[in-house]
N, C-alpha and C positions, 0 to 999 in steps of 0.2 A: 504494500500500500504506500500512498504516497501521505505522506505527514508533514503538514506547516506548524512548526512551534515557534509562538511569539513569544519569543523569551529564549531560555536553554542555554544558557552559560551558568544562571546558581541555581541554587541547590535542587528545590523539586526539579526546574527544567531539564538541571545536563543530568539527573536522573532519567528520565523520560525519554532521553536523546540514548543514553545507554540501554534502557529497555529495548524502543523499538527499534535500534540497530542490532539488538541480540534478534529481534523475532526477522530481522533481514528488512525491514521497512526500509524505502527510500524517506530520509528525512532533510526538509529545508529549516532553518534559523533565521527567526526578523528580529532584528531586535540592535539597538542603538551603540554596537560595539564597544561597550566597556566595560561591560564585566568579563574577566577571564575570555579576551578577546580571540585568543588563538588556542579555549581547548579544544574544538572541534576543525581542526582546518582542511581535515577531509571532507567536509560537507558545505553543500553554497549556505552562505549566507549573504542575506539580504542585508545591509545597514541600514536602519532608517528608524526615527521616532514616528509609530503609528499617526498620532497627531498631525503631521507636519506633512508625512511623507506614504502615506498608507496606499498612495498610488504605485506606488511600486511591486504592488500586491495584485493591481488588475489586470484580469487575461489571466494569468498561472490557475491550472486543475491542480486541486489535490482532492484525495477521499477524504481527509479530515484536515481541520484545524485545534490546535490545541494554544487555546489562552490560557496563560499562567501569570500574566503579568496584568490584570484588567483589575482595577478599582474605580473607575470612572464612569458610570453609565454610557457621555457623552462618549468619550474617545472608544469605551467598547464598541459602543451602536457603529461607529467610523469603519473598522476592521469588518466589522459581522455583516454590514452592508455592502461594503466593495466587495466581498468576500461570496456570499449569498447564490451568485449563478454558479459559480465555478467551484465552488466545496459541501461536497457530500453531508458534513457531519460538523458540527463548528462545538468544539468541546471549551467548557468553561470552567475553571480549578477555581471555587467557591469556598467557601468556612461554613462551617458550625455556627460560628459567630452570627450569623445572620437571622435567626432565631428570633425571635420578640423577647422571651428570659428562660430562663432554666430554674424555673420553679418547678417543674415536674418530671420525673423520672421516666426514660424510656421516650423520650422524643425523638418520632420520626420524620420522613420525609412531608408531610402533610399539617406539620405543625406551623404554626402562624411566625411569618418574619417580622424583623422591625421595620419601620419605616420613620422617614422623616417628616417632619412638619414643612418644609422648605426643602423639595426634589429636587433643586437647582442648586445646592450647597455643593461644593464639590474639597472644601477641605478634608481630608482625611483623619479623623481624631478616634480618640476609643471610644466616642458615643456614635460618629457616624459612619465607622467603618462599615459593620455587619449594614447596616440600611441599604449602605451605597454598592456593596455586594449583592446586595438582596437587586437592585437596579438594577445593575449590570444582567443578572442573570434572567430579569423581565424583559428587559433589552434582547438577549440572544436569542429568548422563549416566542416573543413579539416577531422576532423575523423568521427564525429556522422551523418554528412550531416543533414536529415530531422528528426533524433533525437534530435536535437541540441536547447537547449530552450537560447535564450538570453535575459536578462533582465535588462532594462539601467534605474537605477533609477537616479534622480535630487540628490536635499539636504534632505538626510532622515532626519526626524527629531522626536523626540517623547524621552519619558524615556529610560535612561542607555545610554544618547547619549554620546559616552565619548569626542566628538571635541569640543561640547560647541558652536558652530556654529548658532542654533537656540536657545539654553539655556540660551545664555546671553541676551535675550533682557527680557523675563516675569521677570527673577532675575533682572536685571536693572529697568527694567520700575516699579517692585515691590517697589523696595529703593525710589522710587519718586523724588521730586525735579526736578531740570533742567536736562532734559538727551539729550547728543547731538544724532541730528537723521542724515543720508545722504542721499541728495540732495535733493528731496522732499517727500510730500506723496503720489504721486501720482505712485513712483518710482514702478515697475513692479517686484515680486519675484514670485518664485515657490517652492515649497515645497511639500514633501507625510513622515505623518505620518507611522513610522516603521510598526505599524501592522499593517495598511490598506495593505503594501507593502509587507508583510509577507504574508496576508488573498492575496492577490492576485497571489502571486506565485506560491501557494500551489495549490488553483483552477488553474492556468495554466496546474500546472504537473496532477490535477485531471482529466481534459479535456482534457488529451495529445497534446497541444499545441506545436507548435515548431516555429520557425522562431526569430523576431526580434520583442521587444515591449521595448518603449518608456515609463519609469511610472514615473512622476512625476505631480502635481495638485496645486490645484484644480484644479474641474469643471468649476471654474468660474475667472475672470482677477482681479485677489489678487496682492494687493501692500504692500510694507514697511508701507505706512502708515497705515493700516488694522489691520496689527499684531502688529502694535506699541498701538493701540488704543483698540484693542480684549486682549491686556497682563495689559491695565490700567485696562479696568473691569474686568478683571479675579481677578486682585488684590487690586481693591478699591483704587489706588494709587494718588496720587496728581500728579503725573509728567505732566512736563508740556514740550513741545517736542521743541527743539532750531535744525533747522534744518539748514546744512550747506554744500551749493555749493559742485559740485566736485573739481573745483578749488580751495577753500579753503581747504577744506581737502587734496588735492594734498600738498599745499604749507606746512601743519603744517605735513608732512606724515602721516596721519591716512589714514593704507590702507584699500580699498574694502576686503571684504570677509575675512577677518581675524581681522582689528580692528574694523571692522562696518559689522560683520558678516551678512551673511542670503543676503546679495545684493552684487549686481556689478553695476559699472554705465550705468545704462539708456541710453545710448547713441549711436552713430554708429558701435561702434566697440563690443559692448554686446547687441543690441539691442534683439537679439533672445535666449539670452541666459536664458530668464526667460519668454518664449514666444514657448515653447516647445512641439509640438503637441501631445498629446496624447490619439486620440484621437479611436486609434486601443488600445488599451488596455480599454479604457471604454466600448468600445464597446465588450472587452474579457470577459467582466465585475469587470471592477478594479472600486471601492466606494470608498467615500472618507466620513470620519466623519467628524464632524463640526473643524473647526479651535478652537473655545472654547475649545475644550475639548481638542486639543492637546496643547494646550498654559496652561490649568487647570492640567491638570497631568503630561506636562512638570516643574512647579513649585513647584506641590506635592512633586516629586520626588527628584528636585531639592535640596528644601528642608531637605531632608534628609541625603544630603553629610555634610564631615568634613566641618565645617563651617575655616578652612583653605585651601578648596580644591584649589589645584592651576590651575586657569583660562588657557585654553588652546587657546580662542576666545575672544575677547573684551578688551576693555580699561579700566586700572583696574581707581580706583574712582580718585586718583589722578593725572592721566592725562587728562583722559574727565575736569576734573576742570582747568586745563591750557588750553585748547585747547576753553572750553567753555567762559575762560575769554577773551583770542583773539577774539574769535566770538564776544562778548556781546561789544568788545572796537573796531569793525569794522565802 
């Protein structure tokens, strides 16, 4: 098959570009030449900001496209339009996030998104991200109809992640010693490995799939403390896990999902947020490899950044050591 991906240099994309070159797909690359400009330089790419330059797109057949880089309704609608005679299948990588809230356990695809009060907003902030996704993929829905592939992953996680969102805890929990953990372990996350999410897209577009799929995992009801204790034995570490209240960590602000990555609080107002049905895309046949192995080649990889990389997720050593000595002096 022939495959246009806007985008395909970070992390989901040159995942996807890896997939469907394993399944032998012809694949092309659009996208603004600066991320990781020369990892693919066996394959054409197109340089151009959709925005500016999406004409460079008209006239070319492919069986599908695959948007990975669309937060804008406008600039979507731009691609999916020029795009429309000439592509089979227009696939859209969406969030979870897009939900209206996660008050309820077991939310699927037919569950109510947010929206904004002002559809013309085009900043991108944590209140109007999920809306303006939610746009985008009325946008694609609006022109392709039953061509139209949507796909809402969770918290990708795996190597080249560049948010450090699940990165930081195998690198922490590696360093050992006392490491603060939040709230408990019993706390409820979700997660999908990039290539599992990548291998699953690709068979989507292979199956000609359309509609609405939910991908995020495991199979199975994975907690904070799981992956705090699958990153000790990946790395033989001594750490020893100092777990602290939401109320505590309200009070010292260490927030959810940015200072204590990879969770939200367990509680009434997230309860479903990590409780996310998926259970129409296993059955599409979306796999999930073991959590080991993506905690094991999240650290490999890891490993081999500037040992100055600057943390984008997590509490760097010396405030988890203030926060921990509040803790330990409760």
């Amino acid at each position: 098959m022939r495959i246009l991906i806007i985008g395909g240099t970070r992390f989901l994309g040159r995942h996807l570009v890896e997939s469907a070159l394993a399944y032998s797909h012809d694949v092309t690359l659009f996208n603004r030449g600066k991320s990781n400009p020369g990892l693919f330089p066996q394959l054409e790419t197109i340089i151009g900001d959709r925005e500016q330059d999406v004409n460079k797109l008209e006239g070319r057949i492919w069986d599908a496209v695959i948007d990975v880089a669309g937060y804008v309704p406008r600039i979507v609608r731009l691609s999916a339009e020029i795009l429309k005679e000439n592509v089979a299948r227009y696939v859209f990588i969406s969030t979870i996030s897009v939900y209206a809230d996660f008050k309820t356990v077991g939310i699927d695809e037919s569950y109510p998104v947010g929206k904004l009060e002002n559809e013309t907003v085009e900043e991108i902030t944590g209140e109007t991200y999920g809306p303006l996704k939610a746009l985008c993929e009325q946008a694609v829905q609006d022109i392709y109809g039953e061509r139209a592939l949507i796909v809402r992953p969770g918290l990708i996680v795996g190597p080249h992640d560049p948010t450090d969102r699940f990165t930081y805890w195998p690198v922490r929990v590696a360093r050992g010693g006392d490491v603060l953990a939040p709230q408990k372990p019993e706390a409820a996350i979700q997660v999908i490995d990039v290539r599992d999410l990548a291998d699953f897209t690709i068979k989507l577009i292979q199956d000609n799939a359309s509609g609405i799929y939910n991908a995020t995992g495991p199979d199975y009801d994975l907690t904070i403390g799981k992956l705090l204790e699958v990153s000790k034995q990946a790395s033989n570490s001594n750490a020893d896990f100092k777990w602290a209240s939401v109320d505590f960590l309200n009070q010292h602000k260490v927030e959810a999902w940015s200072d204590m990555p990879t969770w939200v609080p367990d509680d009434e107002e997230g309860v479903g947020f990590s409780r996310i049905d998926v259970s129409k895309a296993i059955n599409a046949g979306l796999k999930f490899r073991p959590l080991e192995e993506t905690v094991r080649d999240t650290l490999a990889w890891a490993q081999t950044r500037p040992v100055d990389h600057a943390w984008r997720a997590g509490l760097t050593a010396e405030r988890e050591a203030q926060v921990l000595a509040d803790l330990e002096g409760e």
